[in-house]
TORKOL-4160 file (C-alpha; in steps of 0.2 Angstrom, whole numbers, padded with zeros to 4 digits, m for minus):
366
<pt num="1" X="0000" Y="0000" Z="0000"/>
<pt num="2" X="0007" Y="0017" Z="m0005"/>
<pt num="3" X="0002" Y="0034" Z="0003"/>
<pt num="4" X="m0004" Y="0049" Z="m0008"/>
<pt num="5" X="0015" Y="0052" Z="m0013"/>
<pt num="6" X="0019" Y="0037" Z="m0016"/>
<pt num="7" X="0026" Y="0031" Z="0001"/>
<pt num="8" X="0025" Y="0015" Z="0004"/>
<pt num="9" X="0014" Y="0007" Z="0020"/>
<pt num="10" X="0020" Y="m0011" Z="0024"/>
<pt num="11" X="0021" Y="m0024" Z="0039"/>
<pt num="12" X="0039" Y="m0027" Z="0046"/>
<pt num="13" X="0041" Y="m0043" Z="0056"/>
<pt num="14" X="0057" Y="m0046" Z="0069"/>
<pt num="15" X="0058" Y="m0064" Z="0074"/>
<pt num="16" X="0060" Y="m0066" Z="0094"/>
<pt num="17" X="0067" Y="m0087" Z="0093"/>
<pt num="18" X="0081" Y="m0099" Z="0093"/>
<pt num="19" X="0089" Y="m0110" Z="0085"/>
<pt num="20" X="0090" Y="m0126" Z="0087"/>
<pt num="21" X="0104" Y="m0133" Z="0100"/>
<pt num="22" X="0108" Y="m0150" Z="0106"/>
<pt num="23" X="0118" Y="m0161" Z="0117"/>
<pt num="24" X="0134" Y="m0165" Z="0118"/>
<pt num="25" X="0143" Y="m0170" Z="0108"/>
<pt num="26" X="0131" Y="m0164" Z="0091"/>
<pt num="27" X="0129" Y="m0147" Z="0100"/>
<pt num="28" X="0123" Y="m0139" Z="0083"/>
<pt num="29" X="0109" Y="m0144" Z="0071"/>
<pt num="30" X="0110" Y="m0132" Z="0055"/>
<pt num="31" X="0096" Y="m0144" Z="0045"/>
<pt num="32" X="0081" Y="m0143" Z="0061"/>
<pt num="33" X="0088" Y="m0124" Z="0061"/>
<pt num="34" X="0084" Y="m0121" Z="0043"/>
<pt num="35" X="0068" Y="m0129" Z="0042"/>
<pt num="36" X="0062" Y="m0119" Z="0060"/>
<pt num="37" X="0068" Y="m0102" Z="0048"/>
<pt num="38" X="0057" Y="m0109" Z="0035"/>
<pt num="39" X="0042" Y="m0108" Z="0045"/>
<pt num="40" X="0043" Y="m0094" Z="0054"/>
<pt num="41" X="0046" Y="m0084" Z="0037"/>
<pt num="42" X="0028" Y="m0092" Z="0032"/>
<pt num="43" X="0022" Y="m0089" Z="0048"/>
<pt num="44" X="0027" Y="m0072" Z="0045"/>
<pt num="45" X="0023" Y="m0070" Z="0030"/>
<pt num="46" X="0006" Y="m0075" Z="0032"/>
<pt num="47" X="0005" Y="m0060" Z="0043"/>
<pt num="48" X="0007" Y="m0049" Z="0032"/>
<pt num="49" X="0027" Y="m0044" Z="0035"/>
<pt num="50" X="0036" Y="m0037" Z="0018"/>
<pt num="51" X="0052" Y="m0038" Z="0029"/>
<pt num="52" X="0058" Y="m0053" Z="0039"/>
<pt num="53" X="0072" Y="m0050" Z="0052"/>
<pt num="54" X="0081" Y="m0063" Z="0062"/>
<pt num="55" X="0092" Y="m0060" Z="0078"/>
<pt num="56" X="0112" Y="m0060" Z="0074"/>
<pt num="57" X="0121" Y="m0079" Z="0071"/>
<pt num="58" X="0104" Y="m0087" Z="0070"/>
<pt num="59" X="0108" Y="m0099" Z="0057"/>
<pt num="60" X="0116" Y="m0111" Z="0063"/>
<pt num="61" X="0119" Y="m0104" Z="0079"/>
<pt num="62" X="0129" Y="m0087" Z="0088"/>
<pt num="63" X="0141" Y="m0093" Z="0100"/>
<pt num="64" X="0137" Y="m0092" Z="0118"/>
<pt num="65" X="0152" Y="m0100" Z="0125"/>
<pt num="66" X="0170" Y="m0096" Z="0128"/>
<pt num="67" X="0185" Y="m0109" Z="0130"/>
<pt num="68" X="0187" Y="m0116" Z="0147"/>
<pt num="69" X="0206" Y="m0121" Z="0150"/>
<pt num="70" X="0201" Y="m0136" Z="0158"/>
<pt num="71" X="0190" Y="m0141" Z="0142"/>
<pt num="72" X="0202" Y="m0138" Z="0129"/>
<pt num="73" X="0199" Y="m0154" Z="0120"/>
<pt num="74" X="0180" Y="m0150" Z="0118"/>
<pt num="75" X="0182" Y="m0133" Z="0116"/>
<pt num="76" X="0192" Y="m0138" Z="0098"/>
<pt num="77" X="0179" Y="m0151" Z="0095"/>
<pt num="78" X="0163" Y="m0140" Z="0097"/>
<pt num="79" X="0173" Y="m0126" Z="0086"/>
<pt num="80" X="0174" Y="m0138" Z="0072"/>
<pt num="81" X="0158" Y="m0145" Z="0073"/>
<pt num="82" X="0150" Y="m0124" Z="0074"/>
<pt num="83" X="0163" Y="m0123" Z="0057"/>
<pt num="84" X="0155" Y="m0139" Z="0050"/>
<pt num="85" X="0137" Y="m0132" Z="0052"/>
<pt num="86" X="0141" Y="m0114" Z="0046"/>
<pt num="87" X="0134" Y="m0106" Z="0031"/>
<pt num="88" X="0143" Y="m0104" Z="0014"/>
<pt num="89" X="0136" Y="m0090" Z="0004"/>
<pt num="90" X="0129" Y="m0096" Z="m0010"/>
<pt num="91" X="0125" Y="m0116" Z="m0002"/>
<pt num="92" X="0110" Y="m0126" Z="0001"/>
<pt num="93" X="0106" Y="m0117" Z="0015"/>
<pt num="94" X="0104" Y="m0102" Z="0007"/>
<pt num="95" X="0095" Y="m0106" Z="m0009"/>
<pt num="96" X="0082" Y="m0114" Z="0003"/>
<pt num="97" X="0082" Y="m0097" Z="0013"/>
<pt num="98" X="0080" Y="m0091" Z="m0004"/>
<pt num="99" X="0066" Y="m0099" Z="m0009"/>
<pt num="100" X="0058" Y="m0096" Z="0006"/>
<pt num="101" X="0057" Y="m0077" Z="0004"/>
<pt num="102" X="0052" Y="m0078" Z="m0014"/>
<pt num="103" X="0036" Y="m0090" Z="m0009"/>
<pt num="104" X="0035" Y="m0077" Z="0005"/>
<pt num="105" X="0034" Y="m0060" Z="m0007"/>
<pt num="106" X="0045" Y="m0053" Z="0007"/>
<pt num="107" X="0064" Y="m0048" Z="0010"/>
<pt num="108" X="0073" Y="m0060" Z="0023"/>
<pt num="109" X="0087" Y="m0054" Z="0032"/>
<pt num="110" X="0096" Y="m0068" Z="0041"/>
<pt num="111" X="0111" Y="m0067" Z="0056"/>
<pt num="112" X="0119" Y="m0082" Z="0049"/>
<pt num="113" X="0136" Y="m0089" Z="0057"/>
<pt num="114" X="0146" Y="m0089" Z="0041"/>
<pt num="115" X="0159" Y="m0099" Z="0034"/>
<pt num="116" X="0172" Y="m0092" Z="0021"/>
<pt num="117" X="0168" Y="m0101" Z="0004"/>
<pt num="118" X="0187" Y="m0099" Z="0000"/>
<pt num="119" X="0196" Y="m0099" Z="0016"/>
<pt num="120" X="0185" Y="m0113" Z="0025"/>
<pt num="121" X="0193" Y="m0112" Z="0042"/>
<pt num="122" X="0189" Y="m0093" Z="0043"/>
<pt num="123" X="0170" Y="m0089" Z="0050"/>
<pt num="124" X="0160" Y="m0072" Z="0049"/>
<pt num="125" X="0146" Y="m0064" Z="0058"/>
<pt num="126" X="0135" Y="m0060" Z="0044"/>
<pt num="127" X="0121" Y="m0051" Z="0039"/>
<pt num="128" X="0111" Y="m0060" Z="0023"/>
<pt num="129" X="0100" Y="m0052" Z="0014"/>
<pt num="130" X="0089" Y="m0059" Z="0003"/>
<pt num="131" X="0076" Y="m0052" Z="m0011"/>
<pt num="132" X="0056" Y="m0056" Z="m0013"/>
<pt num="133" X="0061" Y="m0064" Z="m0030"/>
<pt num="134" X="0073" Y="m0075" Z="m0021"/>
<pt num="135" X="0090" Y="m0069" Z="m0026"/>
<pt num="136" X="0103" Y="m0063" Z="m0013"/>
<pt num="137" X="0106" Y="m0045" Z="m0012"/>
<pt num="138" X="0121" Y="m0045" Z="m0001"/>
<pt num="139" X="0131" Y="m0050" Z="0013"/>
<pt num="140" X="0138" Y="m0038" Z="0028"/>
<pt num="141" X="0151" Y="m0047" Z="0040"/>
<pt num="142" X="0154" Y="m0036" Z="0058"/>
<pt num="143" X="0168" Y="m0028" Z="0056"/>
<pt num="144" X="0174" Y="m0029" Z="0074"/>
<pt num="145" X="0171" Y="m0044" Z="0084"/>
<pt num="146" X="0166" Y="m0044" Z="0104"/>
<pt num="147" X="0170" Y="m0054" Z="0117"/>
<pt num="148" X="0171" Y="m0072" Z="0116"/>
<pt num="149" X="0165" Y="m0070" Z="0096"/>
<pt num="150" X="0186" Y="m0067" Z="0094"/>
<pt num="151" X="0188" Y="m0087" Z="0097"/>
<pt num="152" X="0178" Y="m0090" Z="0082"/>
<pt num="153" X="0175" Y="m0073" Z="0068"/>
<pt num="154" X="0187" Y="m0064" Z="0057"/>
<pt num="155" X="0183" Y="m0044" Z="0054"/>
<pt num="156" X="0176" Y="m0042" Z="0041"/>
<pt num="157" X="0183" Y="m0029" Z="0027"/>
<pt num="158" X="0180" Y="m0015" Z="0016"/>
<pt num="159" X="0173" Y="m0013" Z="m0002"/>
<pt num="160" X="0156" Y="m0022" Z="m0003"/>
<pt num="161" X="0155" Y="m0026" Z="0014"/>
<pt num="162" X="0153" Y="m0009" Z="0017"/>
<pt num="163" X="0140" Y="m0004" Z="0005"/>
<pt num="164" X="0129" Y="m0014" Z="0011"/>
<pt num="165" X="0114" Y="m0005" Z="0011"/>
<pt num="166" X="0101" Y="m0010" Z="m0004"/>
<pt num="167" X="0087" Y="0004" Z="m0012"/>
<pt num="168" X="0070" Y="m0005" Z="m0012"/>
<pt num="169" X="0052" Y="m0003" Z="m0018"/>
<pt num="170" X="0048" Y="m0001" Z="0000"/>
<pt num="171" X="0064" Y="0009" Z="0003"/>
<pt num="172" X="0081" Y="0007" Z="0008"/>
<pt num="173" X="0087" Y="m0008" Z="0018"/>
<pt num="174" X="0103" Y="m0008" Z="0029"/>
<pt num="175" X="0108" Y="m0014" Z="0047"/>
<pt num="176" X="0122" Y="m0016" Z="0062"/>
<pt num="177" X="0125" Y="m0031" Z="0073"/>
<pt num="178" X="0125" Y="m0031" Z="0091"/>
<pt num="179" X="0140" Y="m0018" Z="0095"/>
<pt num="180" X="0141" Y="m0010" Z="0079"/>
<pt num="181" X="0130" Y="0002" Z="0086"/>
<pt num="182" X="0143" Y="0009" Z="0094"/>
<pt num="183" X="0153" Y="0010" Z="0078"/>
<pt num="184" X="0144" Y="0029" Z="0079"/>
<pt num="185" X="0158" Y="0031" Z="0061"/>
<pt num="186" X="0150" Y="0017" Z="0054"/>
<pt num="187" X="0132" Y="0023" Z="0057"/>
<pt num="188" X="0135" Y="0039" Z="0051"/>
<pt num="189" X="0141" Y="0029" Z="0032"/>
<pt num="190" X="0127" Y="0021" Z="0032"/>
<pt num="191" X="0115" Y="0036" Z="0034"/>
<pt num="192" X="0124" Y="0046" Z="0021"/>
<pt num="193" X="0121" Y="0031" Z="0010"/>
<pt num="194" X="0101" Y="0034" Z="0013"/>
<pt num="195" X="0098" Y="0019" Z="0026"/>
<pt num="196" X="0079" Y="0020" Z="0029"/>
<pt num="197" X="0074" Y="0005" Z="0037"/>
<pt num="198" X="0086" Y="m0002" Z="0048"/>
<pt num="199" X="0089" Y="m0019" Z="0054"/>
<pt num="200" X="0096" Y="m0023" Z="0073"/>
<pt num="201" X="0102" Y="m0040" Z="0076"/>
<pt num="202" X="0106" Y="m0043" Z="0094"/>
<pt num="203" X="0110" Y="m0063" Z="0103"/>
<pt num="204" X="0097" Y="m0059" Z="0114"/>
<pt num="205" X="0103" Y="m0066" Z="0131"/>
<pt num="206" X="0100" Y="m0059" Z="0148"/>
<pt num="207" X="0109" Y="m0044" Z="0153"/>
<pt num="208" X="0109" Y="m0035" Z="0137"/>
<pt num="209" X="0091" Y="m0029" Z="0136"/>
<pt num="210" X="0097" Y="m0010" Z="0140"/>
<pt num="211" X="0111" Y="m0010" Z="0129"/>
<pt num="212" X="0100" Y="m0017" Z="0113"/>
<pt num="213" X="0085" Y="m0003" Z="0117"/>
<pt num="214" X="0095" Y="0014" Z="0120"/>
<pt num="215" X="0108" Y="0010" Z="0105"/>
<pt num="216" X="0094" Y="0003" Z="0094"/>
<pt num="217" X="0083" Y="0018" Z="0098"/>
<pt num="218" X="0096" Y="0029" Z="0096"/>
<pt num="219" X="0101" Y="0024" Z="0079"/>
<pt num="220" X="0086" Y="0027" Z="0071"/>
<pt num="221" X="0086" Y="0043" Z="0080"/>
<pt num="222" X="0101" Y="0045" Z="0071"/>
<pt num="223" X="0098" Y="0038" Z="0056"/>
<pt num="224" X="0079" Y="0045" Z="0055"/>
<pt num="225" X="0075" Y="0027" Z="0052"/>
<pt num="226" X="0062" Y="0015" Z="0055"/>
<pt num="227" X="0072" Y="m0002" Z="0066"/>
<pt num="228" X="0068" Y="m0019" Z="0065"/>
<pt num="229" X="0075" Y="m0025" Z="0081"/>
<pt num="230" X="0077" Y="m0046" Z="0082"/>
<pt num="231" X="0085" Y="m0053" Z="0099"/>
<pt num="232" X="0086" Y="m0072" Z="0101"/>
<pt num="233" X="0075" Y="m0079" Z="0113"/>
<pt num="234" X="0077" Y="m0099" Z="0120"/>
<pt num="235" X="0065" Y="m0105" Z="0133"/>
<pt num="236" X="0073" Y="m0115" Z="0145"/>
<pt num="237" X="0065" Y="m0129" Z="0140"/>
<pt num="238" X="0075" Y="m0130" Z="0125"/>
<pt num="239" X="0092" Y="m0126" Z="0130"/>
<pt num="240" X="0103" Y="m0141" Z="0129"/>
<pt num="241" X="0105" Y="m0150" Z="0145"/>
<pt num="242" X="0121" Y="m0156" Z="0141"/>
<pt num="243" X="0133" Y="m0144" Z="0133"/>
<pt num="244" X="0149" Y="m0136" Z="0135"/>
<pt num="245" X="0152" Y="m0130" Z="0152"/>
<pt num="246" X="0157" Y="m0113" Z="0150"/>
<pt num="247" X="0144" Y="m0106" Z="0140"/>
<pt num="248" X="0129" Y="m0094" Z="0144"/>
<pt num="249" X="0115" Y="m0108" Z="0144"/>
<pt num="250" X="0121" Y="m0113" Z="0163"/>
<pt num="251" X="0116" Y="m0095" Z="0169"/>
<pt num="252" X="0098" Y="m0094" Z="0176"/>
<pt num="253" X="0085" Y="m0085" Z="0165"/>
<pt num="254" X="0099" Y="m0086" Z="0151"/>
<pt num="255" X="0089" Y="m0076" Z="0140"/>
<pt num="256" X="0076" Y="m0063" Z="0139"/>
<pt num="257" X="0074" Y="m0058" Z="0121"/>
<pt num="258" X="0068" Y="m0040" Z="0118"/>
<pt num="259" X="0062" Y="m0038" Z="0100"/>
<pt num="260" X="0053" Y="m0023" Z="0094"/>
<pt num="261" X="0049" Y="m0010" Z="0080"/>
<pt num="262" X="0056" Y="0007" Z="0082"/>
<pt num="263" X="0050" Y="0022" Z="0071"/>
<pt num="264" X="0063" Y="0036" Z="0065"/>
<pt num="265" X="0058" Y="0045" Z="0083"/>
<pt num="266" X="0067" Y="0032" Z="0090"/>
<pt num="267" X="0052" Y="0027" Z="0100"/>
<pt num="268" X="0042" Y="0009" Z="0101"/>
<pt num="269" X="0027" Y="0005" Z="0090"/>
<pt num="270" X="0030" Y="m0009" Z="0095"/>
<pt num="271" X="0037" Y="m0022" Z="0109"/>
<pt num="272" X="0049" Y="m0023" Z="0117"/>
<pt num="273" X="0046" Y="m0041" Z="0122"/>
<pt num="274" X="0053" Y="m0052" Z="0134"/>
<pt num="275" X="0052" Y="m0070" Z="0140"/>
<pt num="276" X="0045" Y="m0077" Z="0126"/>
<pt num="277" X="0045" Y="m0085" Z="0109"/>
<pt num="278" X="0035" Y="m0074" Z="0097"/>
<pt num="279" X="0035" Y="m0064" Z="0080"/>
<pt num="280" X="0033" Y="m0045" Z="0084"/>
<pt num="281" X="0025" Y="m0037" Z="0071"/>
<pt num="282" X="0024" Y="m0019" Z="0066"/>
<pt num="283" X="0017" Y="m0005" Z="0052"/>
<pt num="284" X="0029" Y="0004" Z="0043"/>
<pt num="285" X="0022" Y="0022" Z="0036"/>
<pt num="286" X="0038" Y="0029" Z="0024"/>
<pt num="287" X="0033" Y="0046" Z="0024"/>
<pt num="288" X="0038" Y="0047" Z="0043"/>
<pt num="289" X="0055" Y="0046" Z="0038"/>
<pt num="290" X="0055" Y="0062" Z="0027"/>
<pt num="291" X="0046" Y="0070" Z="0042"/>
<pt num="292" X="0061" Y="0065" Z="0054"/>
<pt num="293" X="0073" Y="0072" Z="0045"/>
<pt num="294" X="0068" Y="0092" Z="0044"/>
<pt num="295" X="0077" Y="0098" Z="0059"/>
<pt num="296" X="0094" Y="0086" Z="0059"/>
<pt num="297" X="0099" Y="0074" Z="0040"/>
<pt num="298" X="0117" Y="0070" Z="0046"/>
<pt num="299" X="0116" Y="0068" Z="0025"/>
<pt num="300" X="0108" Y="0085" Z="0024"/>
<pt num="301" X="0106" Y="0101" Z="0031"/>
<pt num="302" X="0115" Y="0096" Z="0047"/>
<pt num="303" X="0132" Y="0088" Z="0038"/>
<pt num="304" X="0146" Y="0096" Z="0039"/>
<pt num="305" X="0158" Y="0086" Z="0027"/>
<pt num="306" X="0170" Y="0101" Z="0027"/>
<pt num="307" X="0174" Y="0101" Z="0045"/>
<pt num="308" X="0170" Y="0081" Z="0049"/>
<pt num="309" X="0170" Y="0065" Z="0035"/>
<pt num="310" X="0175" Y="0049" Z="0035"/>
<pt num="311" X="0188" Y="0036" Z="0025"/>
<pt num="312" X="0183" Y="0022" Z="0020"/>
<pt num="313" X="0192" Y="0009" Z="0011"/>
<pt num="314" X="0181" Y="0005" Z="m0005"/>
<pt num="315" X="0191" Y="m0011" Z="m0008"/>
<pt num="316" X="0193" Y="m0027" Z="0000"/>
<pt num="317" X="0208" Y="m0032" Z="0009"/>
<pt num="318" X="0214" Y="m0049" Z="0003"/>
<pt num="319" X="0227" Y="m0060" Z="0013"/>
<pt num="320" X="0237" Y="m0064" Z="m0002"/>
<pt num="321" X="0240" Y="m0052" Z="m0017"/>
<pt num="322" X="0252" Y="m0050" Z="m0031"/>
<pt num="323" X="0267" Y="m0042" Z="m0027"/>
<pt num="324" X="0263" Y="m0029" Z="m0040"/>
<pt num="325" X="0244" Y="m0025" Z="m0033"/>
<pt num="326" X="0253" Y="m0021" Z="m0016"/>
<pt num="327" X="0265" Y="m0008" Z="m0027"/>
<pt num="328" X="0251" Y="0000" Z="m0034"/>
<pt num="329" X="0239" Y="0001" Z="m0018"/>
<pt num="330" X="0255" Y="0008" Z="m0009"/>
<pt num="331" X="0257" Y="0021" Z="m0024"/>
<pt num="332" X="0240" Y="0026" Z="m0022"/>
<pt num="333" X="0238" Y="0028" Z="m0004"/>
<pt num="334" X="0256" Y="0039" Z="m0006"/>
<pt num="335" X="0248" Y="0048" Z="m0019"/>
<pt num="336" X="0234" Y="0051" Z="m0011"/>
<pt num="337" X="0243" Y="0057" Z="0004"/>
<pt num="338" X="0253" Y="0070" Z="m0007"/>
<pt num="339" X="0237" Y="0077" Z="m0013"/>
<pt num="340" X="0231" Y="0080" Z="0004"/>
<pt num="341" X="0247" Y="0088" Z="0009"/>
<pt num="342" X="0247" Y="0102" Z="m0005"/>
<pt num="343" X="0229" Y="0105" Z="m0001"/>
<pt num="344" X="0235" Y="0106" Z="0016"/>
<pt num="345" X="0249" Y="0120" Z="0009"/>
<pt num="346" X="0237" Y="0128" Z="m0002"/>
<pt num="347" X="0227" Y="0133" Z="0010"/>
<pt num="348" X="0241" Y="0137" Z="0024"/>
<pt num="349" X="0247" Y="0149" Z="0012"/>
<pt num="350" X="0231" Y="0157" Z="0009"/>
<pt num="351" X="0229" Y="0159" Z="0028"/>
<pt num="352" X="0246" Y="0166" Z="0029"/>
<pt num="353" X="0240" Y="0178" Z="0010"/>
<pt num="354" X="0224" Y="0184" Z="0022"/>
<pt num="355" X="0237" Y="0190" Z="0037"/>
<pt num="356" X="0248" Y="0197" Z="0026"/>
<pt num="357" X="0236" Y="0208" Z="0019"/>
<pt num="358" X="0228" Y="0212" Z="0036"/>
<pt num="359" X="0244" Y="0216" Z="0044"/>
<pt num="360" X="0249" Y="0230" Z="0029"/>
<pt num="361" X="0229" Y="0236" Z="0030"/>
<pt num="362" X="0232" Y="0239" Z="0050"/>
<pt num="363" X="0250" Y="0247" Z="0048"/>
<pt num="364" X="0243" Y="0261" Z="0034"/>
<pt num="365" X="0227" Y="0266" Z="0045"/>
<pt num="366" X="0241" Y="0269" Z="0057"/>
């Protein structure tokens, strides 16, 4: 449904669940994951929901644990079973995630624990989005990594994985996992590259519920933004009873959720919830992102690019390149560097040019 000026009216839907975890010594199940995505997406679908959020790592699973020096031998075999059941982008997985957004008529965007198609013992927190006509639009892979995430992702880079934020018929998609909300640089790229919709993935366990709403809430104030916010919920009747030891599933209430749909005033129209397995659902109006933006657009009328902006790398970073790329990239960033420094001179001597002149005016009034 579009408004009088062509906005676009829609549902949003952020999926408050789990994944699918089990006992020692499977621990992960990325199959009875999958299917569970594929019905909740019809769930939600059925609903209504044009957009379709999950919570960060949610396919298979987001880590939870940090090694235990007394369980080193587990630890290694639990990190290669999570690398076993990790996604590859493309892979089964995703052409059935795939297939399920374009039955669905609605974008997916999935936290997926990823696994490097090239570099297979090199894992991602990922973003994946995915198109109502079933095609993928895009990956983003957090670029830095928290806590006990370090024993398992690699950073991700520049280039693409920083543009990605995708125009839409219902407007333009983009999103941050967990602390990227504090990446307050990294926000700011992806207002200037016209984020409207933003999507929030957060692991959902007890003790970060205020950190996911005032960063959430603040973003899209930021941004002027609708947010989908997804947390990760698990009852406790579906935690695994026998895991690995040093892992957030042994702390009472272990999880709390906190899903919710934020308009770009930063305010709830709908959730938070807590303690529970659900879909929250919410209306999206797109004209309320226009109105937002009249007083402070960080890409408008309140930037100030001349005084404050941001470099960003606008290629990947490869582990192995030929000797000659690494020439030329070092060329470029000393070129680079030398045209900075006469813009730098240039204007130093048109400083020094204004002084001057004001110094001889003072001296013949005297």
């Amino acid at each position: 449904m579009s408004t009088g000026y062509g906005y676009p009216k829609f549902k949003v839907a952020a999926v408050q669940a789990g994944p699918i975890y089990r006992d020692a010594p499977q621990y992960f199940d990325v199959d009875a994951t999958l299917n569970k995505a594929i019905g909740l997406i019809e769930e939600a679908s059925g609903q209504g929901a044009r957009l379709i959020v999950f919570p960060e790592g949610w396919l298979p699973c987001f880590p939870y644990w940090s090694m235990d020096h007394n369980e080193r031998a587990a630890f290694a075999d639990m990190w290669a079973k999570l690398l076993w059941n990790s996604v590859e982008v493309p892979s089964r997985e995703t052409e059935a995630l795939c297939a399920a957004a374009k039955k669905a008529n609605a974008y997916v965007v999935m936290g997926i624990n990823e696994r490097d198609k090239q570099l297979r013992d090199r894992m991602h927190n990922t973003i994946l989005y995915v198109s109502p006509q079933g095609e993928i639009m895009g990956t983003h892979r957090k670029i830095c990594i928290t806590v006990q995430e370090r024993f398992f992702h690699t950073p991700g880079d520049g280039g693409d994985n920083l543009r990605a934020v995708f125009p839409t018929e219902i407007g333009t998609i983009g999103g941050s996992i967990c602390g990227e909300h504090s990446q307050l640089t990294l926000v700011h790229y992806w207002m200037i590259q016209g984020v409207q919709i933003h999507c929030s993935l957060w692991p959902g366990h007890n003790g970060m519920q205020t950190a996911q709403d005032i960063k959430t809430r603040a973003t899209c104030l930021s941004l002027g933004a609708f947010g989908v916010l997804a947390a990760t919920y698990i009852p406790e009747s579906d935690l695994p009873k026998n895991f690995y030891r040093n892992s957030q599933f042994s702390v009472p209430h272990a999880f709390a959720g906190g899903s919710g749909i934020i308009n770009p005033a930063g305010q709830y129209v709908a959730g938070p919830v807590y303690d529970q397995e659900t879909i929250v659902y919410g209306d999206v109006d797109m004209e309320e992102v226009d109105r937002s933006r009249y007083a402070v657009s960080l890409s408008g009328i309140y930037s100030r690019w001349d005084l404050i902006n941001i470099n960003v790398r606008q290629e990947s970073y490869e582990p192995v390149l030929p000797m000659e790329a690494a020439v030329t990239a070092s060329a470029a960033n000393e070129s680079s560097e030398i045209k900075q420094l006469e813009a730098r001179i240039k204007q130093l001597e048109q400083q020094l040019n204004e002084l001057t002149s004001e110094s001889k005016a003072a001296n013949t009034k005297e």
